[in-house]
C-alpha positions in Angstrom: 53.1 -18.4 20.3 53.0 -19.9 23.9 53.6 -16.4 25.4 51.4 -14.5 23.3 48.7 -16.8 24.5 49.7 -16.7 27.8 49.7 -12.8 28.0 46.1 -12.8 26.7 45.2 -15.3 29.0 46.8 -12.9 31.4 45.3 -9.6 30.4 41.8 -11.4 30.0 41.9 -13.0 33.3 43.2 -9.4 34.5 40.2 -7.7 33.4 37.6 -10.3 35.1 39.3 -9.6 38.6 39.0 -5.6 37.8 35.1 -6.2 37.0 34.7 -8.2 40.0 36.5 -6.0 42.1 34.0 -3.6 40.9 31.0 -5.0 42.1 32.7 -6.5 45.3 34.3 -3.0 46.6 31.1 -0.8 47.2 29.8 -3.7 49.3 32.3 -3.2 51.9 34.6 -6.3 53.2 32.2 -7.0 56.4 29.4 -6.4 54.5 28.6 -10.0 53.7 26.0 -11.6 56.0 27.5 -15.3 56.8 24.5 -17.5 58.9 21.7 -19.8 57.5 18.7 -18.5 56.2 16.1 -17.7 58.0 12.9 -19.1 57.7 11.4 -16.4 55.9 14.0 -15.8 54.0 14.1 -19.5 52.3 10.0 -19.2 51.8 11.1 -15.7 49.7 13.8 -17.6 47.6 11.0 -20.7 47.7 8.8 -17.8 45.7 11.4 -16.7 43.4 12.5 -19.8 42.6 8.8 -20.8 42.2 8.1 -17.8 39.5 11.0 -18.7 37.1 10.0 -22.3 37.2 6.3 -21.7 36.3 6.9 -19.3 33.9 9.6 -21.8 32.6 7.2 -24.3 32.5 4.0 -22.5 30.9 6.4 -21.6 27.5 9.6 -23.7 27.4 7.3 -27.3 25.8 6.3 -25.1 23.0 9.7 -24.2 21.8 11.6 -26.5 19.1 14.4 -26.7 17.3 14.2 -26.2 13.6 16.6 -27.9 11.3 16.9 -26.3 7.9 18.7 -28.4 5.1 19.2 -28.3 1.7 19.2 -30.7 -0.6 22.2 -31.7 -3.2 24.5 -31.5 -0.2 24.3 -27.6 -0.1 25.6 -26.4 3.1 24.3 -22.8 4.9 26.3 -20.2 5.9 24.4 -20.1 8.9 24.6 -23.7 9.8 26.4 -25.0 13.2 28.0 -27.7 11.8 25.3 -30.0 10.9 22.9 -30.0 14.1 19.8 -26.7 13.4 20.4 -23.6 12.5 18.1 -22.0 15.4 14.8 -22.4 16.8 11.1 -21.6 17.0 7.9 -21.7 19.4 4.5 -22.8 18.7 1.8 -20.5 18.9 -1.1 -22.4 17.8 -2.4 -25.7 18.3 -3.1 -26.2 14.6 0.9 -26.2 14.1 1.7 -23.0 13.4 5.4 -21.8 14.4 7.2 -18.7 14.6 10.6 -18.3 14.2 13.1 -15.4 12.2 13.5 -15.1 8.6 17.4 -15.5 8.6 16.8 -18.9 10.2 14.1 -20.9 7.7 14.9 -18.9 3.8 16.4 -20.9 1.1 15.5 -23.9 2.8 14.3 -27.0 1.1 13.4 -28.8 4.0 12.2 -28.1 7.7 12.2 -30.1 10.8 10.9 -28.9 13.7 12.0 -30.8 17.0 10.1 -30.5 20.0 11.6 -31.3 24.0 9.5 -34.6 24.3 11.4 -35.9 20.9 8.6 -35.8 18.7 9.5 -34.7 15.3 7.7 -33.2 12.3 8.2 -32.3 8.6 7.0 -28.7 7.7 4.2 -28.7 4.9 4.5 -24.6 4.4 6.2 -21.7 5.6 5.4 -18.0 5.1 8.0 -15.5 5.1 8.1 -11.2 6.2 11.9 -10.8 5.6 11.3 -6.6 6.7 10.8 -7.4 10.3 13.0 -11.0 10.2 9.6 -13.1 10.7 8.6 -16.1 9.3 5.3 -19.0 10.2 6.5 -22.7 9.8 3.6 -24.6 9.6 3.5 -28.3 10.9 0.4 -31.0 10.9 -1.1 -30.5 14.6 -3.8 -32.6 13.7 -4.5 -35.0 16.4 -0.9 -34.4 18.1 -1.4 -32.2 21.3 1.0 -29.7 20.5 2.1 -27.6 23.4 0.9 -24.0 22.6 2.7 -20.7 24.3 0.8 -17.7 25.0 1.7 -14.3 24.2 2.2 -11.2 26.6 2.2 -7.5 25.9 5.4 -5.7 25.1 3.7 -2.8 25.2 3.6 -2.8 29.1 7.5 -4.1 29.0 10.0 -1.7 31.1 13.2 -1.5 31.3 14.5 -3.8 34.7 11.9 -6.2 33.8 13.4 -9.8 34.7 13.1 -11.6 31.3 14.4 -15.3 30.1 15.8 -16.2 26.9 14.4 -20.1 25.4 16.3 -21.4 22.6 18.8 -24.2 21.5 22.0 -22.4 21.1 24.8 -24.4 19.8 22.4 -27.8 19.6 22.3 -27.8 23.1 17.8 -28.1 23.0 15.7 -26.5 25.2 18.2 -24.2 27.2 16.9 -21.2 29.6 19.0 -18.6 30.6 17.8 -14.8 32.2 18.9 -11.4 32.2 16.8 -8.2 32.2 15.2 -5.6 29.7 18.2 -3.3 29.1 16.3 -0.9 26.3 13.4 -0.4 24.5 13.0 0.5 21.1 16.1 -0.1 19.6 16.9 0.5 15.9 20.1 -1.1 15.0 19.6 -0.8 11.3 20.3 -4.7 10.8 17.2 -4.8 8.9 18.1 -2.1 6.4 16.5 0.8 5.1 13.1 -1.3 4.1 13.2 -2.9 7.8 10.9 -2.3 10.7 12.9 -2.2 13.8 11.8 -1.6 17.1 13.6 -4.2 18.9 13.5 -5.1 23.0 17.3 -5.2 24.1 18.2 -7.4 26.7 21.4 -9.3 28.5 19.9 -12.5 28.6 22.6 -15.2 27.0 21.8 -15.2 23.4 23.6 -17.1 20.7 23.5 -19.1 17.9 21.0 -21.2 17.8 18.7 -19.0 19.5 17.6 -16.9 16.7 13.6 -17.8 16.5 12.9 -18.7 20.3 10.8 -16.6 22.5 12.0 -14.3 25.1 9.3 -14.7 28.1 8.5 -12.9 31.0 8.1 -13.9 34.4 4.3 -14.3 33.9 5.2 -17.2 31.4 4.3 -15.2 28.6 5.9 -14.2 25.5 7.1 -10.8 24.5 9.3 -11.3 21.9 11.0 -13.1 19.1 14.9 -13.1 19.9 16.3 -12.2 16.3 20.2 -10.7 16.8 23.2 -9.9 19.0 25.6 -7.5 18.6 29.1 -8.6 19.6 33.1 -8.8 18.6 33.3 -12.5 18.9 30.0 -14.1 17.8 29.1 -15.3 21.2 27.2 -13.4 23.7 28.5 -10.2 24.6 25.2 -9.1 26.5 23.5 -7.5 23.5 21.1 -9.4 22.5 18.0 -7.7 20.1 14.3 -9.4 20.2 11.2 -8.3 17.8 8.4 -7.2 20.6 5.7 -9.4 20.4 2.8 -6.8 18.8 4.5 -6.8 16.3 5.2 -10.8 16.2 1.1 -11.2 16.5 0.1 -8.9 14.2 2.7 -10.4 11.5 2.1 -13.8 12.7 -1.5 -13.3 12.3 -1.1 -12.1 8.7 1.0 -14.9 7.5 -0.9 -17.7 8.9 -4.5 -16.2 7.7 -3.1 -14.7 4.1 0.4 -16.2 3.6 1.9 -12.4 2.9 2.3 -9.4 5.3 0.7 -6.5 2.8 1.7 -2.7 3.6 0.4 0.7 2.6 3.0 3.1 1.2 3.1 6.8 1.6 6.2 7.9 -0.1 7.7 10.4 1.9 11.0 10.8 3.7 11.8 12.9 7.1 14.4 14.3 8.6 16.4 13.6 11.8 13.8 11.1 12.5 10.8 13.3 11.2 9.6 14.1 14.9 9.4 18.1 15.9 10.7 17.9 18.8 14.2 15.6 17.5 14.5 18.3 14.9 14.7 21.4 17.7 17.1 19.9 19.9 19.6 18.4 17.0 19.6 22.0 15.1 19.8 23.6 18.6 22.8 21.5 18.9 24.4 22.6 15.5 24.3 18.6 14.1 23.7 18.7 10.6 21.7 16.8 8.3 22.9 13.4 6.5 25.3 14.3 4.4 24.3 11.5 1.7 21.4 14.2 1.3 23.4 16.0 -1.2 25.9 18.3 -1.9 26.5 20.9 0.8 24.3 23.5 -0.9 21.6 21.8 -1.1 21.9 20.7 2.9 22.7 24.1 3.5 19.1 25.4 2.1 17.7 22.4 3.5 19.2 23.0 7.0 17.8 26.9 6.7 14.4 25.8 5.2 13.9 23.8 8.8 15.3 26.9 10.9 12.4 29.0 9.4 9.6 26.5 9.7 10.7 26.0 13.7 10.2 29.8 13.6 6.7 30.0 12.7 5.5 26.6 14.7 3.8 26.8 17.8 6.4 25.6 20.5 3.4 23.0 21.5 2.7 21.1 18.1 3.6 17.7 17.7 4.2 16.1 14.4 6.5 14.6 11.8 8.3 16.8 9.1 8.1 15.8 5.3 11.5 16.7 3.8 10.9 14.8 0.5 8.1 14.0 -1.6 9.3 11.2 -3.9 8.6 11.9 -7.5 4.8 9.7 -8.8 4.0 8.5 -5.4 0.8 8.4 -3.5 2.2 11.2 -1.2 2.3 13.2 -4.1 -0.7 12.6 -5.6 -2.4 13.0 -2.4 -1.3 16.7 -2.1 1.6 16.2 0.5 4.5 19.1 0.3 7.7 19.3 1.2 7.7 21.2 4.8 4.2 20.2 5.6 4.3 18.3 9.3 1.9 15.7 9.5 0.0 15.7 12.8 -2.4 12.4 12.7 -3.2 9.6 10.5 -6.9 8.7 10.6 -7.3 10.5 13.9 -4.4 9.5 15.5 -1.6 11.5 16.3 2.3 10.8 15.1 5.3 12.5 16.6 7.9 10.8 14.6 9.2 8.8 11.9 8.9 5.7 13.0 5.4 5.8 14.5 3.8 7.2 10.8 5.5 4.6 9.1 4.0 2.0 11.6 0.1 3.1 10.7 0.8 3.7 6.9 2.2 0.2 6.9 -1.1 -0.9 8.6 -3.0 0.7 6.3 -3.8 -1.8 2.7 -2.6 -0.3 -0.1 -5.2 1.4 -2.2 -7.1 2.4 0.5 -7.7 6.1 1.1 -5.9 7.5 4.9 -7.3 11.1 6.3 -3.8 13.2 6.9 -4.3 15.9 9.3 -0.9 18.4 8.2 -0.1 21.8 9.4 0.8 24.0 6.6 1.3 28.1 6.1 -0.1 28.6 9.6 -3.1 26.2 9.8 -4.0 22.7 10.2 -5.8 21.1 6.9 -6.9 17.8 5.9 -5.8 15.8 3.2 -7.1 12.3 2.0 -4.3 10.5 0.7 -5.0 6.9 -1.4 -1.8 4.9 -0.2 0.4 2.5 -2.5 1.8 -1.1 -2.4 4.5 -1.3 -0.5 6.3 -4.3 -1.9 5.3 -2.8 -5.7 7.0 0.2 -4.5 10.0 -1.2 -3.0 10.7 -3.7 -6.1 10.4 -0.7 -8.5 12.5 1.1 -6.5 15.4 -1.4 -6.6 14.9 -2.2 -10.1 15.4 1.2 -10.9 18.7 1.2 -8.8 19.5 -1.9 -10.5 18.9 -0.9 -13.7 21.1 2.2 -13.5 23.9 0.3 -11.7 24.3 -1.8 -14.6 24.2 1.1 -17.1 28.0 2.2 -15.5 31.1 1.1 -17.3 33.7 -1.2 -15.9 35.1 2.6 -13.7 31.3 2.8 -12.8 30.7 6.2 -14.7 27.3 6.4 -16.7 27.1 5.5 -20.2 27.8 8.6 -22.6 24.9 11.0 -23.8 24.4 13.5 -26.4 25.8 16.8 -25.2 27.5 19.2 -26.4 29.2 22.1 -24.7 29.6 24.8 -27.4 25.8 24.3 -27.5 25.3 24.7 -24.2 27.4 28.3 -24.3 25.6 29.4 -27.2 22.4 28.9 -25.6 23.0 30.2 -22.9 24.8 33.6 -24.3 21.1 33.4 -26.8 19.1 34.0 -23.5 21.4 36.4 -22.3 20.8 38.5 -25.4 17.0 37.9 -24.9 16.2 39.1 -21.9 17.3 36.1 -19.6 20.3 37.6 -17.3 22.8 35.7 -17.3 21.0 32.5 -17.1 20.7 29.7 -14.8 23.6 28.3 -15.8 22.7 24.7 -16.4 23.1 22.3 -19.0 19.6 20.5 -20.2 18.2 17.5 -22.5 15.1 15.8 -22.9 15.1 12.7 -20.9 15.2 9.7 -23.3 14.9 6.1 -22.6 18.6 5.6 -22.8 19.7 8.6 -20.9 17.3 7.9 -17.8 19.2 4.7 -16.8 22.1 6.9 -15.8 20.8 9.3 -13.8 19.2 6.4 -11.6 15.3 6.8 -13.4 13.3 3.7 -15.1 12.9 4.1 -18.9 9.6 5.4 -18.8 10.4 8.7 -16.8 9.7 11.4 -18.6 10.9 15.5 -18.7 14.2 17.8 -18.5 17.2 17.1 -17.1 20.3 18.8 -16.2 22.6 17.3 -17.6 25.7 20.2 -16.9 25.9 23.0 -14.1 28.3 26.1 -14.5 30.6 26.8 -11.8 30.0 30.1 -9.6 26.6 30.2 -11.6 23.3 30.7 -9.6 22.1 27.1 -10.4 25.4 26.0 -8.3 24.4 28.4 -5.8 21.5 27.0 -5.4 21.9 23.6 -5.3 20.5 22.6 -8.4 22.9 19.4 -10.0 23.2 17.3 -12.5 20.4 14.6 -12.5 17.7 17.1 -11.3 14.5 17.2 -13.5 13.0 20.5 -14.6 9.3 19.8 -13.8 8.4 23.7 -13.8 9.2 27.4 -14.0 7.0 29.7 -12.7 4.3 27.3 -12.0 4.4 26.2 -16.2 4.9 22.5 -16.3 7.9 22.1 -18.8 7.6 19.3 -20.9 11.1 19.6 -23.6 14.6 21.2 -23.3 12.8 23.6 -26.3 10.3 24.4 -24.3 12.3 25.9 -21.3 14.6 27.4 -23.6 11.3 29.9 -25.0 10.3 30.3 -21.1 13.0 31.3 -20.2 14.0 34.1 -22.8 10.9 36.2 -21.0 12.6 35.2 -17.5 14.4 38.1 -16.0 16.4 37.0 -13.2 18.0 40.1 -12.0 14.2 41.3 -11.4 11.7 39.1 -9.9 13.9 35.8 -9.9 12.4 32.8 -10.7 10.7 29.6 -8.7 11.9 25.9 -10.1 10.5 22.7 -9.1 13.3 20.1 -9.3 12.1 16.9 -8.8 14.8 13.7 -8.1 15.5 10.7 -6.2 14.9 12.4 -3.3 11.8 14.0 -4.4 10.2 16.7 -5.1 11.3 20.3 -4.2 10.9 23.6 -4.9 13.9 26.5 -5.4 13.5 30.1 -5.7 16.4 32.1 -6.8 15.3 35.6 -6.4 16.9 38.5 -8.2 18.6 40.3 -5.8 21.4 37.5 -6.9 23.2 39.6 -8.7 26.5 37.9 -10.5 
């Protein structure tokens, strides 16, 4: 035990001396100017120490420490020991705080600290758990509160010298300084219903920190320090802050309404949506997320991309729509899978992340102007725009609902189908007309059968419910789950229904066009003839 520690200490202590040797070296041993300062020089470190000081003392009154307890002796995971769980800064003179989600949910009481000692009891706090913000409200009245100011993040860059306020590990009030490393960093700590966009810094951040401001040398704030990444749980020099436009327009939200509301398109993009990601990861041969589908179906998704690149204009800017999701305001607005969206209310989007910003600034049930490039030519389409949070809860109820359908080996509940049916059916179209067939398997999709493909109750249609081996339907893509919304542009409605359709279908002539619609969307196939079995 003794030695193992003892080599660690070794190899540890080893790689410090490498890393400093590393910065020493390039300097060159008589490179180090011994003397005292001259007089100039002490007036230049009189001015830098003068900067960090004022800009220290502008924010640093108007950060707190916020501890969160719970009542009936209930202990948080994120507690240290039983001093706060993190910290906050004031941002309005009425009381108002900001600080992360992680730090203040499931509390039953908050206590907000502030340097001089005074304490206060929060009377409200307001939560935006997709971009880890929350508003602790306090009673200002009549107290002076210290108020800090914010800056613009926008104007941030990468060098910038930046200092980190916070009360890591108890210890209140602490400053430490490092510069921006990145900007724009998505980490994916949020999830997939999180807006990240964070300001990465090196700046000493910990626990306990989480909430406080990271400030700039003007004295203002930028940013909302919210994560680290690191091995140990300490600082490791990765340290993740929310940029303060987005902090201000949140803030500003909560305080006046209590609730961040958020417009919702329904759309998903590829690669990160933006043109000009797309070209260089296909020109790179990287393939598309494989939790996309089987490798068919990325296959004709990979190759449908390849052809639209073709017939862009090498200068148009916009995002890709890769799926439409089934009865959302996307839909309904006209949006098509393939269509790149080029502005949003006259202003333009290059990728992902930037449309999802405006829709999310947009109130749902009001109507956005699209501007899309489709078959050669820009069009417009008005597009009334959904609730986010309705959307998001239905969506997880519907993944919840169909979780809890699966048996203890988490396979779906049994349905009502037979495969001797299936083969007679299918050898019946044959004999009618239909070559061959599609090769699928269908049923009407009941109340009790749509938990277990992942739909709500209430979804209605045709579902494939088998596909044949080496049968075009397989070659295609098509799998089980799919819905059968047309063929040939006629809406089907019942399994009976596409069964007469398709005994007038020839599909060694003309082929066919299908509209599947799924999780993922809605898309069209077109299995032409000249797939000969």
């Amino acid at each position: 035990m003794v030695m193992r520690r003892a080599r660690r200490n070794r190899n540890y202590n080893g790689m410090v001396i490498f890393l400093l040797a590393g910065m020493i070296l390039p300097m060159g041993i008589g490179s180090v100017v011994a003397g005292a300062l001259t007089e100039g020089e002490r007036s230049l470190a009189d001015q830098v120490n003068d900067l960090h000081r004022r800009a220290i003392g502008e924010v640093l009154p108007a950060v707190v420490i916020l501890n969160v307890t719970k009542a009936r002796g209930r202990e948080s995971s994120r507690s240290f020991g039983s001093i706060g769980l993190g910290s906050g800064v004031i941002v309005d003179a009425q009381g108002f705080i900001v600080t992360n989600y992680h730090v203040v949910t499931d509390n039953d009481q908050i206590e907000a600290v502030l340097g001089d000692g005074r304490r206060f009891i929060a009377t409200d706090v307001f939560y935006d758990e997709d971009t880890d913000l929350a508003v602790v409200k306090i009673d200002g009245q009549g107290h002076d509160l210290p108020v800090a100011s914010f800056g613009d993040s926008d104007a941030v860059k990468v060098g910038d010298v930046v200092m980190a306020m916070g009360s890591p590990f108890s210890l209140k009030q602490t400053v430490t300084s490092g510069i921006v490393s990145f900007i724009g960093r998505d980490n994916n700590i949020l999830g997939i219903w999180g807006y990240e966009d964070f300001i990465q810094t090196d700046a000493d951040i910990n626990r306990g920190n989480s909430g406080g401001p990271l400030v700039n040398l003007y004295g203002e704030v930028i940013g909302i320090n919210s994560n680290i990444y690191s091995p140990t749980g300490t600082s490791a020099g990765y340290a993740f802050t929310i940029p303060s436009s987005r902090v201000q327009y949140v803030s500003e939200k909560l305080i006046a309404h209590g609730e961040v509301k958020r417009g919702w398109l329904g759309v998903e993009m590829p690669m990160g949506g933006g043109l000009d990601e797309i070209r260089e990861r296909l020109s790179k041969l990287e393939l598309l997320d494989p939790d996309w589908g089987d490798r068919n179906s990325i296959e004709r998704k990979e190759k449908e991309l390849l052809e639209l690149l073709r017939v862009l204009p090498e200068s148009l800017e916009g995002v890709v729509v890769q799926r439409v999701m089934p009865d959302s305001p996307a839909e309904a607005g006209g949006l098509k899978v393939m269509d790149v969206i080029l502005a949003v209310n006259e202003q333009a989007v290059t990728t992902s992340k930037e449309l999802r910003n405006f829709v999310a600034r947009v109130l749902p049930e009001v109507t956005a102007r699209f501007e899309v490039w489709r078959e050669g030519a820009r069009q417009e389409l008005e597009v009334t725009l959904g609730d986010r949070d309705v959307a998001k809860a239905e969506i997880q109820r519907g993944r919840e609902d169909a979780l809890a359908q699966r048996d203890g080996r988490g396979f779906p509940p049994p349905f009502d189908f037979d495969p001797e049916r299936f083969r007679r059916n299918r050898e019946e179209g044959s004999s009618q007309g239909n070559k061959a067939g599609l090769g699928v398997g269908v049923l009407d999709l009941s109340p009790n059968l749509a938990p277990s493909f992942g739909y709500g109750e209430d979804e209605e249609g045709v579902v494939i419910v088998a596909v044949d081996p080496d049968s075009r339907a397989q070659r295609y893509g098509l799998k089980k789950g799919d819905i059968l919304v047309s063929v040939n542009h006629m809406k089907i409605d019942s399994a009976v229904q596409l069964q007469e359709i398709m005994r007038y279908v020839d599909l060694s002539g003309k082929g066919v066009i299908l509209e599947i619609r799924n999780q993922d969307g809605t898309d069209t196939v077109t299995i032409k003839g000249d797939d000969a079995e």
